[in-house]
Each structure stands twice: as structure tokens, then as C-alpha cells.
N, C-alpha and C positions, 0 to 999 in steps of 0.2 A: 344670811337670813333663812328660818325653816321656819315650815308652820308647824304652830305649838298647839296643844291643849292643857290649858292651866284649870286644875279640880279642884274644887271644894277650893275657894277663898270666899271672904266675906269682905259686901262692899262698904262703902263710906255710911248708907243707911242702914244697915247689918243685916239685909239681904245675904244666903251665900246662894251661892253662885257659880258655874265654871264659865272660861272665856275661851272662844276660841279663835288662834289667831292668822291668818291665813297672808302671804305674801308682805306681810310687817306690819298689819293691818286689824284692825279687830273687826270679828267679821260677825260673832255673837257672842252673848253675855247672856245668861239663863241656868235655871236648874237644872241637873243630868241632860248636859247636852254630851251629843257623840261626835267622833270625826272620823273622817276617812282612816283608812287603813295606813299605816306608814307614819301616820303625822307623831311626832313626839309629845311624849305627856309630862306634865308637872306639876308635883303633888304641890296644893297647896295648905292641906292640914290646917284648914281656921283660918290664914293667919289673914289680915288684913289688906285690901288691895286697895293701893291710892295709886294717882296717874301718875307719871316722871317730873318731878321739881323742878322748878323753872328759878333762876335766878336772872332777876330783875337789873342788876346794879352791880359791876364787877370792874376790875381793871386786870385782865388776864396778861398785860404786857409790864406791869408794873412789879409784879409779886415777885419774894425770893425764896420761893416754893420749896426748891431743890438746891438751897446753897446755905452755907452756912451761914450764921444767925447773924445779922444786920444789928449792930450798934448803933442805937439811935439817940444823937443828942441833936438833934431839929430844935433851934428856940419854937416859938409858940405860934408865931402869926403864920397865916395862910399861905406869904408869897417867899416866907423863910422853908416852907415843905417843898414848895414849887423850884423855889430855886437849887435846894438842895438836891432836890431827886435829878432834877435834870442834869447837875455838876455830877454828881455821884453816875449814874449812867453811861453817862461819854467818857467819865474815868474810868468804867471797870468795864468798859466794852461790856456790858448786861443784854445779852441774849433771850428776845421777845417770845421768841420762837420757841425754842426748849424749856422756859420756865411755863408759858403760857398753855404749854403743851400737859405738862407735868398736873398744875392745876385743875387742868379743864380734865384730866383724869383721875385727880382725887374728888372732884365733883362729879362725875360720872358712876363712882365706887357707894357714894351715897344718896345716888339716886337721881340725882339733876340730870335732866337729857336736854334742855334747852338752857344756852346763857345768851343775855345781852353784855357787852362790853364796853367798853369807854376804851380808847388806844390814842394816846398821847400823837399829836402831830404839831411837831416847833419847828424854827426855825433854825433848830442845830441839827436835829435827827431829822430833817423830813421826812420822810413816810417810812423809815427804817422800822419802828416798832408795828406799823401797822402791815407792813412785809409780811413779817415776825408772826405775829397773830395768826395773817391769811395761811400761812402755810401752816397753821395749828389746824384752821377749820376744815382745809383740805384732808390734812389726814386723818382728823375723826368725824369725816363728812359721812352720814348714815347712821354714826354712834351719839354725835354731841351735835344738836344745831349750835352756830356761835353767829348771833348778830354781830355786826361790829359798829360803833359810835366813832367818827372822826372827829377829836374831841382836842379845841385846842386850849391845855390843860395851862400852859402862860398866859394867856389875853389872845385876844382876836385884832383890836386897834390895836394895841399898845406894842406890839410886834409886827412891824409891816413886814408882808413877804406869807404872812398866815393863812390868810385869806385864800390866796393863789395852791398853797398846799393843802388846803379841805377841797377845795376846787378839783385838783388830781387827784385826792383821796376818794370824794363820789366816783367820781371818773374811772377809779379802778378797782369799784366792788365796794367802798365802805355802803352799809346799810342803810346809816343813819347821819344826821348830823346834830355835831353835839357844840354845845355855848357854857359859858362860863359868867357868872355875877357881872353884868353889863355896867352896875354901877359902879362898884368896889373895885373892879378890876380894870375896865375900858377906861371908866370915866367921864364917858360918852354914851348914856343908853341909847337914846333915841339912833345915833348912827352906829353904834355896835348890833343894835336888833335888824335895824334895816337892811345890814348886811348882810346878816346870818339867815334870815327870811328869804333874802334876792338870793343865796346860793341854794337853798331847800328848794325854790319855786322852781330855780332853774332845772336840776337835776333830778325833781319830782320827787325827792327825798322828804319822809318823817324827821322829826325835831327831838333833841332831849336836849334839854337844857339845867346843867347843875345852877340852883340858887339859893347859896348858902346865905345872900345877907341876911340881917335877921331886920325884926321888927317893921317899923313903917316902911324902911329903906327898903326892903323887899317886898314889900309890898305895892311900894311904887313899880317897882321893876316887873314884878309878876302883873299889875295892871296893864303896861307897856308893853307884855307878851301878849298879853289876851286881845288886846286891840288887834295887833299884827295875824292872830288867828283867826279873828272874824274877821280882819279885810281881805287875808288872800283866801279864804275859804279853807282854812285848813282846822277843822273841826275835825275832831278822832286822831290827829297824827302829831298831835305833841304832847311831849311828856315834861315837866316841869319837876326834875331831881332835887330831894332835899328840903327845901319849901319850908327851912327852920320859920320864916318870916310867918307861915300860919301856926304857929305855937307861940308869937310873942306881940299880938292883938288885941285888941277889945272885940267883945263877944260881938257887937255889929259889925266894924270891920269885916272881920272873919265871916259870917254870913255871906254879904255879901261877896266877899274872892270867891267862895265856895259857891253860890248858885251862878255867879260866871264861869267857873270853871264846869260847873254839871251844862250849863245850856254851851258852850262848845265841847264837850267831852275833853277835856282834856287831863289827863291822869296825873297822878302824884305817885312819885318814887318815893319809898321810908328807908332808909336802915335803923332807926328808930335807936337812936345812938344816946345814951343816959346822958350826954355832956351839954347837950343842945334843947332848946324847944322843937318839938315837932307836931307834923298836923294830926289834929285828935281823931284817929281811929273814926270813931263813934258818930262823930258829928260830920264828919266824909262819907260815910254810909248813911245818915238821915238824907243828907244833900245828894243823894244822889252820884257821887263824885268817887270815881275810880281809884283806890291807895292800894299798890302793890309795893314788895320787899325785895331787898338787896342784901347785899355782904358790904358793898364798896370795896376798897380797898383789903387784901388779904394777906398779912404778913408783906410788908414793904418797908421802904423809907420813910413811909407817913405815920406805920401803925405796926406795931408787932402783933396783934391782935386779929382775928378772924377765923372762922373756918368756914371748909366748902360747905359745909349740914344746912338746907335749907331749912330742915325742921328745926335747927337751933336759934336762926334768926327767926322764922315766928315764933319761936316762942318767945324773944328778945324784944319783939314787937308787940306781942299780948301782955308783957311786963309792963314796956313802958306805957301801954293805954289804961293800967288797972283790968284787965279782963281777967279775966276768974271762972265764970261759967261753963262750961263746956261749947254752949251754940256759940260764945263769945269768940274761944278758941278757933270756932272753926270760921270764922271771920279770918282770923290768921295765917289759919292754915291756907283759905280762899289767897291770900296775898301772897303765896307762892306756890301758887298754882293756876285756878282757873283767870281770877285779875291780871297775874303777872304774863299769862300767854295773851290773855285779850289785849291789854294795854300795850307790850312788844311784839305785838301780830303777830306773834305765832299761832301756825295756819296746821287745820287736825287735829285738835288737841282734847283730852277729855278718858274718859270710862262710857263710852258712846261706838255703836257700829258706825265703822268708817273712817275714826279717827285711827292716826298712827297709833300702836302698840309699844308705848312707852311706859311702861309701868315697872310699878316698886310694892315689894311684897315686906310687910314691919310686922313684927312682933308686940302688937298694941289690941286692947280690945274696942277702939274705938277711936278716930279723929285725934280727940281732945288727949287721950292719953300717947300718943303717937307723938302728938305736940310738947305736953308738958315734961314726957321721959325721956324726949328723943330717940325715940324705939328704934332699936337695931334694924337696920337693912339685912332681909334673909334673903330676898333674890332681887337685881335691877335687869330688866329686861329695856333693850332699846332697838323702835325699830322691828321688833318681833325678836331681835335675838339677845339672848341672856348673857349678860356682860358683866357680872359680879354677885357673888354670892357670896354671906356671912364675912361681909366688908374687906373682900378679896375680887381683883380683877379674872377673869375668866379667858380661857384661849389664847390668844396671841397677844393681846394689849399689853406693853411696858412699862411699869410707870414707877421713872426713880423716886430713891427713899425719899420722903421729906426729911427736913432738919431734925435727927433727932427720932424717927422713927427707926425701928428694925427694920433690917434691907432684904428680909423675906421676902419674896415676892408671890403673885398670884399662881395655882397652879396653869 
């Protein structure tokens, strides 16, 4: 970590600007400001300055980031993905650790300095993947925030012995705790939520809960959360993943979930996936109601599909809501950044003195154009120190080829 002075860049409202950043820290932001003597400088020639990308929605222990290309013939249904990843896993001994590792530093190279994660905990692997992970967060501890989600990705009822391993998962550092479709999957909501609530209360642990069902069915189930957050007081600290069930409503329905979900705070995860309904952009912002952006899954068993480009999923997300406008866009760009850190507590954060100095320097004249072109990353700075530049790792960082890429590495 040195303290920098970054010159001449222009901000989000086209303000330019230099920043200067002192112990990893942003200490000012102003026209021809000066620094001390010794401090390093960095030209920034125009270019645009946005905060470090936040991804919302990831599975870092799942990907096969760094390994050859995964043949995927998964039939269709949900618990055909579930079971196969899980068979596939224990067969090829897949290492949490190293792929996890790999990812969370081609995210890094484009600019994401915070991820939230999902890490599978069964009853085959117990907390083996989520090991795997911590030992990714440890090493890029100052480079990469990584939340973790104890996420039991088979069922919570319908695997007894589950329960007991999110139990030791809080226990031993996971962040958060994470649920799965209580209908579809348990079969049991009212005692699948009860449960998953009675081990958050205990451990004093926030919520994310994936809820793929669609239509009224999840809509049932998402009322049946909302209850459980206003009785144990837990407003601001759950996040309800996926929430196909509000793109397949009647327009009163949908109101309604949405001003419950604004008078408890509680946020909505997108990956904004063409295949699915999703909740409308538009009408979660009239409501008041928090919608930040994910990847999910990144090249795995479930999906050959993904990349770490947080600017590529908004713009994936501006797609599927019809945004067009430019102020629209930056709706988008808001969901993987300033919403995606509010709603994953991520604490410091911003183009503000005082926040950590995470920042990313594009070749855009503007937000919306940043968004629409996926404007090259010319410097990621995290932390206060510069970690890639011209979409190349910086210093000491490693980080093997992906599938398929050139095995150049950073200088």
C-alpha cells in the first residue's frame, strides 16, 4: 500500500478532478490538488474514474475457471444440476481453493474489489469447499473483499445432518447464511424458514436466500420470508436471490411484495438471465426497493456461460429491463456498485473522502458509455494499490491461464 496522487481524471458527473490517496484511503478529491513530497503520481489523461465493482452473486467454489472445458450434458430440471455438480466434484476431487482463487483474480483484473459468494455445504463435502474459499479470502485479504454465503445448495430439510454444517459454517467465519426454494426443494416451508431464521438469530448472521420458484409459488414463499423478517426484527439484513416469482405476477400482486419488501428493506439479487422472469428494474426503484446484480454461476457444471466483467452484467441487466437512456443505464451501473455494496454491507465504499481507495480507471466518456461498450479497464487500483493495468495483473499477483486464454502473464 503507497499513497498515490491520481491527476486529471473525470468523475461519474464529469467533474475532473485529481484524488488523492493516503494509507488506502481517499483522503481528497478536488481540482489541482497537491501532495506531499515522495507520494507517487498517476496520470490519469481524461479517462474516467468509477469506484471498484462489486459483485453481488457468484459461486467462487464452483467454477472451472483454470481447467479444461467442462462438457455439459445436465438434463434440465434444477435438482438434475444439483446432483450432478455434486457427483461430478467428489469424482474429480475439484479444488475450491485454486479455482476460487484463479476467479476472484480475473475479477480483480476488471475491476471488482468486493465479491459476495454462495459456497456449497452438503452432506458429502462438509465444509471442504467452504475451507477452499477461506483460504482464497485470506490470500487476497487487502486486494479482494470476499463475503462468504453458507449456502446449502441440496436442501436444508431434505438432507438431515445440514442444518448442523451451516451451524459450524457461521461458526467458522462464513459471513452470511444462505437458503434455497423452501417449497420446491424442502417441501416444508414454514419448518425450512424456521430453521434457517433460528440459525441466523443465533449466530447474529444476515440472510440471502436463493428463490427461484416462479410465479404465485414463490410468491407464497417470499411472503413467508417477509413474515419471519418482521418478527425477528431483521429489516436491512436479508437479501432474497433471484425472485423470478416477481416477473411472473399480476401487476397488484407485485405491488404489493414490493412495498413489503421496501418497508422491511430487504434487497433483491438480479442476474437478469433472458431465460427466466425477473423483477422489473423500474418498478423496484419507484417502490423504493433495493435490486443489485450478480454473475451467479461462472463457467461450471451448471452453465458454460459467464464472465467476471461487472460492467457486462449491467449491461445484461439494462437489456433485459428495456433501458435505453443513458440516466437509465446508470440505474445499472448503480446495481453493481453503490446498491450492490449497500445491500452486501460492504462497509467504506464510494468516490467519497474516507472511503477505501478502490477504484477503476475506463476508457469511456461517460457511465452509460462505460456500460453499453464495456470500456476497457486502463488501471484497477485496490486498497490504494494499483493491481492491474490495460487488463493485466500488476506485481507479484499470479493468476493462471483460463481455458483457452494465452498463458502470458502480468508483468
Amino acid at each position: 500500500m503507497t499513497d498515490l496522487l491520481l491527476n486529471n481524471v473525470r468523475l461519474p458527473d464529469g467533474e475532473v478532478a485529481d484524488v488523492l490517496i493516503s494509507r488506502g484511503r481517499i483522503e481528497r478529491i478536488g481540482p489541482g490538488l497537491g501532495a506531499p513530497a515522495g507520494v507517487a503520481r498517476e496520470a490519469g489523461d481524461g479517462a474516467l474514474l468509477l469506484p471498484g465493482l462489486v459483485e453481488g452473486h457468484t459461486h467462487l467454489d464452483k467454477t472451472t475457471w483454470d481447467s479444461p472445458w467442462y462438457v455439459n450434458q445436465v438434463g434440465p430440471a434444477l435438482t438434475d444440476r444439483i446432483n450432478n455438480e455434486r457427483a461430478w466434484r467428489a469424482a474429480s476431487g475439484h479444488d475450491a481453493a485454486a479455482h476460487s482463487r484463479a476467479l476472484a483474480l480475473a475479477f480483480l483484473r476488471e475491476g471488482t474489489t468486493r465479491i459476495r459468494s454462495h459456497v456449497d455445504i452438503d452432506t458429502e463435502a462438509g465444509l471442504r469447499h467452504l475451507e477452499g474459499v477461506h483460504r482464497t479470502r485470506e490470500a487476497l485479504a487487502g486486494l479482494v473483499e470476499i463475503q462468504t454465503v453458507a449456502f446449502p445448495q441440496s436442501g436444508l430439510l431434505v438432507r438431515p445432518g445440514t442444518a448442523a454444517l451451516l451451524d459450524q459454517a457461521l461458526a467458522q467465519g462464513a459471513d452470511v447464511l444462505g437458503g434455497l426454494d423452501p417449497c420446491a426443494i424442502d417441501r416444508d416451508p414454514a419448518q425450512s424458514l424456521d430453521l434457517l431464521f433460528g440459525l441466523a438469530d443465533k449466530h447474529g448472521k444476515p440472510i440471502d436466500i436463493h428463490l427461484h420458484e416462479p410465479g404465485e409459488l414463490g410468491a407464497f414463499s417470499l411472503d413467508l420470508i417477509l413474515d419471519r423478517v418482521q418478527a425477528l426484527g431483521m429489516r436491512g439484513r436479508v437479501v432474497v436471490s433471484h425472485a423470478f416469482c416477481l416477473g411472473g405476477v399480476d401487476a397488484k400482486r407485485l405491488d404489493g411484495l414490493l412495498q413489503r419488501l421496501a418497508a422491511l428493506d430487504v434487497a433483491l439479487l438480479t442476474t437478469a438471465p433472458p431465460s427466466r422472469p425477473v423483477p422489473p428494474l423500474r418498478a423496484c426503484r419507484e417502490a423504493g426497493v433495493t435490486l443489485f446484480g450478480g454473475n451467479d454461476g461462472i463457467r461450471d457444471t451448471w452453465t458454460p456461460y459467464g464472465s467476471p466483467d461487472m460492467l457486462a452484467r449491467a449491461m445484461m441487466i439494462g437489456l433485459r429491463n428495456d433501458l435505453r437512456r443513458d440516466d437509465e443505464i446508470g440505474w445499472v451501473f448503480d446495481c453493481v456498485t453503490t446498491a450492490a455494496a449497500r445491500a452486501c454491507g460492504f462497509a467504506d465504499y464510494g468516490l467519497a473522502p474516507g472511503a477505501r481507495a478502490d477504484l477503476v480507471l475506463v476508457a469511456a466518456s461517460g457511465v452509460a458509455e462505460a456500460v453499453a461498450q464495456r470500456a476497457p479497464r486502463r488501471l484497477v487500483i485496490s486498497g490504494g494499490t494499483r493491481v492491474a493495468r490495460e487488463g493485466r495483473l500488476l506485481g507479484k499477483l499470479a493468476e493462471p491461464a483460463a481455458p483457452g486464454a494465452s498463458a502470458e502473464r502480468p508483468a
